[in-house]
C-alpha positions as a Markdown table, in Angstrom:
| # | Residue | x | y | z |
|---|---|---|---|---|
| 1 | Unk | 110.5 | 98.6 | 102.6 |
| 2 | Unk | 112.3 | 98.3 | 106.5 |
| 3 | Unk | 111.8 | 99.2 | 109.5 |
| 4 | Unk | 112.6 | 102.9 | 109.7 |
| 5 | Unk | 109.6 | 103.9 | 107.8 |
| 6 | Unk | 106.6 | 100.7 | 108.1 |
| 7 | Unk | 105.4 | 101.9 | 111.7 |
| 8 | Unk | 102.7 | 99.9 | 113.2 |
| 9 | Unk | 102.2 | 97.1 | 111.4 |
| 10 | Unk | 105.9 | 96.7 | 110.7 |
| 11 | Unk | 106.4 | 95.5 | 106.8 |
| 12 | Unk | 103.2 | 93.1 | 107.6 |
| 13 | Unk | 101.5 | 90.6 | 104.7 |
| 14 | Unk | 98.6 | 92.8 | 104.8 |
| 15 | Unk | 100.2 | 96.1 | 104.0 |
| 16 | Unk | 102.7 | 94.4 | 101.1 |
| 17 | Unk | 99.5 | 93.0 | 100.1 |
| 18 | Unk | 97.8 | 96.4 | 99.5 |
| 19 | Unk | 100.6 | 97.9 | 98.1 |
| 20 | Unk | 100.9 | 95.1 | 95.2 |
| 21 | Unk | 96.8 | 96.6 | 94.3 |
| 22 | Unk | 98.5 | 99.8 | 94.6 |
| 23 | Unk | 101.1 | 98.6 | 91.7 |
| 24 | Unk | 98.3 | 97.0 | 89.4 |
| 25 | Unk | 95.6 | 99.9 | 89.9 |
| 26 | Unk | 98.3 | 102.7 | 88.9 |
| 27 | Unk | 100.3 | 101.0 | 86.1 |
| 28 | Unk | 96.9 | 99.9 | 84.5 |
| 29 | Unk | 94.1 | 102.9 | 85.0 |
| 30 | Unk | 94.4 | 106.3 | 83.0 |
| 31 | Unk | 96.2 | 108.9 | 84.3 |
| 32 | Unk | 99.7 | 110.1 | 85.5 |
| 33 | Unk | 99.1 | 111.4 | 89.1 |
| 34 | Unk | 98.7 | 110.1 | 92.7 |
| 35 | Unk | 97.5 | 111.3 | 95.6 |
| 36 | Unk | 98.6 | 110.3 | 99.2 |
| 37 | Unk | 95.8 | 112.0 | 101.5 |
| 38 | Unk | 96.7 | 110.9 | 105.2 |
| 39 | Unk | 100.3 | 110.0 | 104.6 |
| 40 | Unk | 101.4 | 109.4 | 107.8 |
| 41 | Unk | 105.2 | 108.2 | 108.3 |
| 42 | Unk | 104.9 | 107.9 | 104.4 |
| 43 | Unk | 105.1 | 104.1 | 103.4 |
| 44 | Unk | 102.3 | 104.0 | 101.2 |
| 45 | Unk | 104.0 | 107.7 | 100.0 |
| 46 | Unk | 107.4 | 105.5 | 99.2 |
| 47 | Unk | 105.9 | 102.2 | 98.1 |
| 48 | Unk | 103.7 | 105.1 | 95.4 |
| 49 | Unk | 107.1 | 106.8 | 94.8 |
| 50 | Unk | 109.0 | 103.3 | 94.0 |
| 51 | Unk | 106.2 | 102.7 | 91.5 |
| 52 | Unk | 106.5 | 105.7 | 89.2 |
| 53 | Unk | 110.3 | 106.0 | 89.7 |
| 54 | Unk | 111.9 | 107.0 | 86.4 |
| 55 | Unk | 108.5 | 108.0 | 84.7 |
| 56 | Unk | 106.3 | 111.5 | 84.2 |
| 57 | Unk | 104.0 | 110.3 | 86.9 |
| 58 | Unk | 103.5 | 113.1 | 89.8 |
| 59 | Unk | 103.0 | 112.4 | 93.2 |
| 60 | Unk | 101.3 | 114.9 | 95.7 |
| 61 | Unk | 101.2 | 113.9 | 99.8 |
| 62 | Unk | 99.2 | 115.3 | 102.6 |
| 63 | Unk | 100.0 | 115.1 | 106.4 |
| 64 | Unk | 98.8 | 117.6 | 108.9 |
| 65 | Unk | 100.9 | 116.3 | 111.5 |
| 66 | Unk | 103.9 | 118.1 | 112.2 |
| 67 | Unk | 105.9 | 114.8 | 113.6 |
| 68 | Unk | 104.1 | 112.5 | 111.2 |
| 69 | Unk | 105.3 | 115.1 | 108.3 |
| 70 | Unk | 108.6 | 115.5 | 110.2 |
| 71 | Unk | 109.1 | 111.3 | 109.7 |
| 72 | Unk | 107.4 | 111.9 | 105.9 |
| 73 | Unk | 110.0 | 113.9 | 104.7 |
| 74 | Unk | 112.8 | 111.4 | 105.7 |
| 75 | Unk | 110.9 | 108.5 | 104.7 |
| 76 | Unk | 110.8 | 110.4 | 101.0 |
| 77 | Unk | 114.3 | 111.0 | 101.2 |
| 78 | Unk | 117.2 | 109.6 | 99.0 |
| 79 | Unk | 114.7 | 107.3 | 96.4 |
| 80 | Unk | 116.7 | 105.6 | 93.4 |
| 81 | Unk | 115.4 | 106.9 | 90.9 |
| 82 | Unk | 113.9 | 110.1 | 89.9 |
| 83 | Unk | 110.5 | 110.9 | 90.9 |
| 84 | Unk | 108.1 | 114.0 | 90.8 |
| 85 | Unk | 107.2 | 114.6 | 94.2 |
| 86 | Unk | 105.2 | 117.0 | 96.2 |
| 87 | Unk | 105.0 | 116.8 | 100.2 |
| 88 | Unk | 102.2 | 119.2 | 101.9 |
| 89 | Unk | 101.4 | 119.5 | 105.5 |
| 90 | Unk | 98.1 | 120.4 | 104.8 |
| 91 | Unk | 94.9 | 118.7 | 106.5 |
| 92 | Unk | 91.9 | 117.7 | 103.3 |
| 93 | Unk | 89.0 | 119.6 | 104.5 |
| 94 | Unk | 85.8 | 120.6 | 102.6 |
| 95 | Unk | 86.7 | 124.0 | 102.7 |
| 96 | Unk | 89.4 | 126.2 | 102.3 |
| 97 | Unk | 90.3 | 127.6 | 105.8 |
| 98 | Unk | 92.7 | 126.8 | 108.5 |
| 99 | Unk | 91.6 | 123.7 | 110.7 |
| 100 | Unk | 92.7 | 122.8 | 113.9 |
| 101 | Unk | 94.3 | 119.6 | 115.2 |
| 102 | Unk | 93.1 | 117.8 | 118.4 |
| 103 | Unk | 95.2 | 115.3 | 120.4 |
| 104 | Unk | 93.6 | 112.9 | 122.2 |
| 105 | Unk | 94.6 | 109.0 | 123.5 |
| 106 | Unk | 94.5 | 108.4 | 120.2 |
| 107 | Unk | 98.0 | 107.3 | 118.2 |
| 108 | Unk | 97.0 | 110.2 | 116.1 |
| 109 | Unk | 95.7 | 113.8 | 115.9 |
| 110 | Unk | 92.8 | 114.5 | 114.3 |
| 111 | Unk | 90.6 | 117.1 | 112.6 |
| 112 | Unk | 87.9 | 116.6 | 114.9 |
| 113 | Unk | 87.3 | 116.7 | 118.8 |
| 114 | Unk | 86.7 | 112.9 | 119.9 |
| 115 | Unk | 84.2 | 113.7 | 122.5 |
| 116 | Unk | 84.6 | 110.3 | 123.8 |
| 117 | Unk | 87.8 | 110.9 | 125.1 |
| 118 | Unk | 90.0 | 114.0 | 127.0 |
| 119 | Unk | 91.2 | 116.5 | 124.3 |
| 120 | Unk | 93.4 | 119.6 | 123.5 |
| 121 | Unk | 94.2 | 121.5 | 120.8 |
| 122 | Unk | 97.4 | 121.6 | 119.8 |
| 123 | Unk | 98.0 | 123.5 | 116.6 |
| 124 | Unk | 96.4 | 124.6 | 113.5 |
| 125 | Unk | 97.1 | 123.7 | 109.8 |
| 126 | Unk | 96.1 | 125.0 | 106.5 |
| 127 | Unk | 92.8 | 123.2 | 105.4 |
| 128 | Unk | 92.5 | 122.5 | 101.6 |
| 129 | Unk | 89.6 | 120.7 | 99.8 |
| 130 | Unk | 90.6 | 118.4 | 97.2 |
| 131 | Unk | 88.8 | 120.7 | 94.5 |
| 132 | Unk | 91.6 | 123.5 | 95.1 |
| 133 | Unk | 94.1 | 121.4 | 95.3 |
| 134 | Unk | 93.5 | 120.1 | 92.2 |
| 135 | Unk | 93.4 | 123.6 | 90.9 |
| 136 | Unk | 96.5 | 124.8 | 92.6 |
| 137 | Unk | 99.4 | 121.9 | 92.0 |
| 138 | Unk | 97.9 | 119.8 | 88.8 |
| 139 | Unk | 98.6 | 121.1 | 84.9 |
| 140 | Unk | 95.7 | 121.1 | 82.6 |
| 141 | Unk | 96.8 | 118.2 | 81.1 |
| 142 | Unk | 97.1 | 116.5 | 84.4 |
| 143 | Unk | 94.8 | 113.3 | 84.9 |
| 144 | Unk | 94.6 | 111.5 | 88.7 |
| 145 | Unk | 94.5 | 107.8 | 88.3 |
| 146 | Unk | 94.9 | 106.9 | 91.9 |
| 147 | Unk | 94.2 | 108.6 | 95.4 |
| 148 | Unk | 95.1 | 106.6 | 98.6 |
| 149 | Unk | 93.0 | 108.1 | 101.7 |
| 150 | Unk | 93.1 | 107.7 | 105.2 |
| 151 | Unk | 92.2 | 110.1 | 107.5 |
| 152 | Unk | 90.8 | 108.5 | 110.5 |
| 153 | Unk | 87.0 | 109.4 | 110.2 |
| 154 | Unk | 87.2 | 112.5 | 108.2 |
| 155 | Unk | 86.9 | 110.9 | 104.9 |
| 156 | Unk | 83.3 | 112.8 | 104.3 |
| 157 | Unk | 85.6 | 116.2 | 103.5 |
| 158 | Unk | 86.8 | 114.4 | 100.5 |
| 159 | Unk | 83.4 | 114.2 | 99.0 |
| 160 | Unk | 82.1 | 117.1 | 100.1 |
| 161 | Unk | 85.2 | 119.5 | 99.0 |
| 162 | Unk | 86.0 | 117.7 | 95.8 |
| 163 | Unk | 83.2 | 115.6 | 93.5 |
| 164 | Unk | 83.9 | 117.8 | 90.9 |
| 165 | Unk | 87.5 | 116.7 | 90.8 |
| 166 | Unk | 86.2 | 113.1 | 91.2 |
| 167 | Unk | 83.6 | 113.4 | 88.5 |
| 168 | Unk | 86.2 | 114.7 | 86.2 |
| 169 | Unk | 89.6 | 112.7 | 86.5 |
| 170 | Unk | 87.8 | 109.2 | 88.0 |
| 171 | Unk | 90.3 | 107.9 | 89.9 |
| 172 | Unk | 90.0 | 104.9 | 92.1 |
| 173 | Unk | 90.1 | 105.6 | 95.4 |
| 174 | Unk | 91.4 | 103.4 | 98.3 |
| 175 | Unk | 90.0 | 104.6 | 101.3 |
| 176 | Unk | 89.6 | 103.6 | 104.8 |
| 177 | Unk | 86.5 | 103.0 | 106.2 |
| 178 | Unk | 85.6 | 102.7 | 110.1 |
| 179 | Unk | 82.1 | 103.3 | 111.2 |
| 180 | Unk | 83.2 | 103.4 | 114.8 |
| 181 | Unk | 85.9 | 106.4 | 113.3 |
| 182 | Unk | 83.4 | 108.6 | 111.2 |
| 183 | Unk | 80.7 | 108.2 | 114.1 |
| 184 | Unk | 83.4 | 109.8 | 116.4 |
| 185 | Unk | 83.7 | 112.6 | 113.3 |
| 186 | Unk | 80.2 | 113.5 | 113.6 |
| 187 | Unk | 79.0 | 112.1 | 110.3 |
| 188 | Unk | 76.4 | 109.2 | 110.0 |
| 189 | Unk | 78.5 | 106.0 | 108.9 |
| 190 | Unk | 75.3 | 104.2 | 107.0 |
| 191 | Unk | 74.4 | 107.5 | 105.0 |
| 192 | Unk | 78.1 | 107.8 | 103.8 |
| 193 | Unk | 78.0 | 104.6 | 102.8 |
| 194 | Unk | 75.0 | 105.0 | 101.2 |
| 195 | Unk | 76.4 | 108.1 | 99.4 |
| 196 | Unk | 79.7 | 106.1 | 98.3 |
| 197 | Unk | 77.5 | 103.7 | 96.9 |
| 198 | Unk | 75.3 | 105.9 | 94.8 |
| 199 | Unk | 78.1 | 107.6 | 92.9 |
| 200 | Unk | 81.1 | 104.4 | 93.0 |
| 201 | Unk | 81.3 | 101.1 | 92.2 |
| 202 | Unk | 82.5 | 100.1 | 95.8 |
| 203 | Unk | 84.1 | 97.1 | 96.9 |
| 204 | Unk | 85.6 | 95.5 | 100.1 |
| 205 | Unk | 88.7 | 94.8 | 100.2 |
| 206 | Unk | 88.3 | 91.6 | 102.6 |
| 207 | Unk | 90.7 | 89.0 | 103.0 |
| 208 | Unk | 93.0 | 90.6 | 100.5 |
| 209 | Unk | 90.4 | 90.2 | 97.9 |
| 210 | Unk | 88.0 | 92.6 | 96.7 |
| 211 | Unk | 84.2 | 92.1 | 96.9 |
| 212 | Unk | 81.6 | 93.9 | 95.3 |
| 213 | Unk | 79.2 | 95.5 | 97.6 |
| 214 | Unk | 76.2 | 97.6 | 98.2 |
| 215 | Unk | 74.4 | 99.9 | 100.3 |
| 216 | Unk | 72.4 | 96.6 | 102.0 |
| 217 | Unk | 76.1 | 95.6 | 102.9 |
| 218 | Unk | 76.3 | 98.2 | 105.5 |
| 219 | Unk | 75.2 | 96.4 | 108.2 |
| 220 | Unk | 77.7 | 93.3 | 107.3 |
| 221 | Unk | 80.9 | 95.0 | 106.9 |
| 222 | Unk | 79.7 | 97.1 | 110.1 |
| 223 | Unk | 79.7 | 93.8 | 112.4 |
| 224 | Unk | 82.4 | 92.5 | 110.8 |
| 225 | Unk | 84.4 | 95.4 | 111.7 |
| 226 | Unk | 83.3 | 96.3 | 115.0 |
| 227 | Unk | 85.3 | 98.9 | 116.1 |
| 228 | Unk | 88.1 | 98.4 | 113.9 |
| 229 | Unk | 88.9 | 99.8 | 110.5 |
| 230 | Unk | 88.8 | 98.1 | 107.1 |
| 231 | Unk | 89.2 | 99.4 | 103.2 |
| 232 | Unk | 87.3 | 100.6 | 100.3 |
| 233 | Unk | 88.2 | 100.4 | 97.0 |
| 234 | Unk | 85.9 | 103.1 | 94.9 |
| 235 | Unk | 85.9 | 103.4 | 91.0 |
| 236 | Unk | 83.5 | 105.0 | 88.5 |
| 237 | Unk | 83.2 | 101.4 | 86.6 |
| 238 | Unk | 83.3 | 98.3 | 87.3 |
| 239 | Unk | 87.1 | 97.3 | 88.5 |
| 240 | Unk | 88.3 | 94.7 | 87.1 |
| 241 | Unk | 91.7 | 93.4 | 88.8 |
């Protein structure tokens, strides 16, 4: 990685770090696609795209964000090896319909209208759940091993707009997960992760480490996160790293 495309945590410990689960999660679970969902300037996207260099893996990546997709596209750009790639600027949604995109104070636009804060609507995007994705870019013999996802608060759409994907391929998921976020969202942060908890194995991924975790954690990982964000790891059995 450098500088033009590890924005604002620079090429941190943390995010070399997550990326090395990345490696061992998609060269060891079944399947031969990945999905970026909240790609941002794209360096998860090209840390993914390194890692299935030279092999039949596929890669599809989401950003709504016109500038965000705008730095994607470069950040994608000029890899050294061949690699199946697909870049969309498409926001996940639960449904199939255009959604619009808010900009706030915020270092990033959102889906949603943070009522805590001044807001305007810049532009809308297409909206696709993860169910019709599926249908529309993956082959029938198509299996997802690994989906990143981080879309500031939003993550319920996911669920909601694609557990029949998720029930059939099941990938692990790395997902964000700020209370403070979804809250903002409109969603109840305890029932969510309540509801990951009932249909994942879920861990923490604390202290670059993952611990196992259930819905009595909530209150925990809540204070230990304040109003900041930390990460999920999700997987229909038990993961074993």
């Amino acid at each position: 990685m450098d500088n033009s495309y590890a924005w604002y945590d620079s090429n941190s410990l943390h995010l070399r770090n997550e990326l090395q689960l990345f490696r061992r999660i998609i060269l060891n679970h079944p399947g031969n696609v990945c999905i970026d969902i909240g790609a941002h300037f794209g360096y998860f996207s090209r840390g993914i795209a390194e890692i299935i260099a030279g092999t039949n893996r596929k890669l599809i990546c989401l950003e709504p964000d016109k500038i965000n997709f705008s730095c994607l596209k470069k950040t994608m750009g000029q890899l050294p090896k061949k690699c199946i790639i697909e870049l969309l600027p498409f926001a996940l949604n639960n449904i199939d319909d255009e959604i619009e995109m808010y900009e706030s104070d915020t270092s990033c636009k959102h889906t949603y209208k943070d009522t805590d804060v001044a807001f305007t609507v810049s532009y809308k995007v297409k909206g696709v759940s993860l169910d019709t994705l599926v249908l529309r870019k993956l082959e029938s013999c198509d299996k997802i091993a690994f989906i990143k996802v981080d879309i500031d608060g939003s993550e319920a759409a996911l669920f909601s707009g694609g557990i029949e994907t998720l029930r059939k391929h099941k990938p692990i998921l790395f997902i964000e997960f700020s209370p403070f976020m979804i809250r903002k969202s409109g969603q109840d942060p305890e029932k969510y992760f309540s509801m990951l908890n009932q249909e994942f194995h879920v861990y923490w991924y604390t202290n670059y480490r993952l611990k196992k975790v259930a819905s009595s954690d909530f209150c925990v990982i809540e204070q230990n996160v304040k109003n900041g964000i930390t990460d999920l790891l999700l997987s229909y059995s038990e993961y074993l790293s």
